[in-house]
C-alpha angles and dihedrals in degrees: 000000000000114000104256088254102049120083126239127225126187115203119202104199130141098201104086090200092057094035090059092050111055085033080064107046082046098053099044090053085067095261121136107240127201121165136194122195104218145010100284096036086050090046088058109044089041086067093040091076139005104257122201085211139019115196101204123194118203108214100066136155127258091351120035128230096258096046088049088055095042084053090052098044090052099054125080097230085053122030090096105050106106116244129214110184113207121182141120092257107117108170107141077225089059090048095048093048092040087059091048095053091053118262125159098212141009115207129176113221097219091050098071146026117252081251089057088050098056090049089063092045088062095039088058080046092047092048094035094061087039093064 
């Protein structure tokens, strides 16, 4: 269970290499980390809490990125819970229908290094609490 002042963050990634790294970045800069390893798993244990943050990878098994976010957007215990897609998708047509879904954010994996990420994890924190 997060400290009422630490921020949770649910990641949806099927790579478990990949999973386990950013899960610990993200750990050791003081956020809560929970992760799922594929679309239904991800729709569940995004209801079970409310999360500051969902990381939402695109290629998933049984149920992809974008429909997992078009199924939380569309429910009323998620809908607000701010989206970044990352993923190593990069069609400009992803992109576009990944904006008018409602994501916050759209990064591409190989773009940046797991410390990178969580930089711009902090920075959507950072703006976030400004607003």
């Amino acid at each position: 269970m997060p400290e009422s002042d630490q921020k949770s963050i649910l990641i949806v990634e099927d790579d478990l290499f990949i999973k386990e790294l950013y899960e610990r970045q993200l750990e050791k800069a003081g956020f809560f980390v929970e992760s799922a390893e594929d679309g239904p798993q991800g729709l569940i244990k995004a209801s079970e809490r409310q999360w500051a943050l969902i990381l939402l990878d695109i290629m998933l098994p049984e149920i992809n990125g974008l429909d997992v976010l078009r199924t939380l957007k569309t429910k009323p215990e998620t809908k607000d819970i701010p989206v970044i897609l990352l993923t190593n998708l990069g069609q400009d047509s992803l992109i576009k229908e990944a904006f008018e879904i409602g994501v916050e954010a759209y990064l591409i994996k190989s773009a940046y290094t797991p410390k990178q990420i969580v930089e711009e994890v902090k920075e959507f924190f950072n703006k976030k609490d400004s607003d």
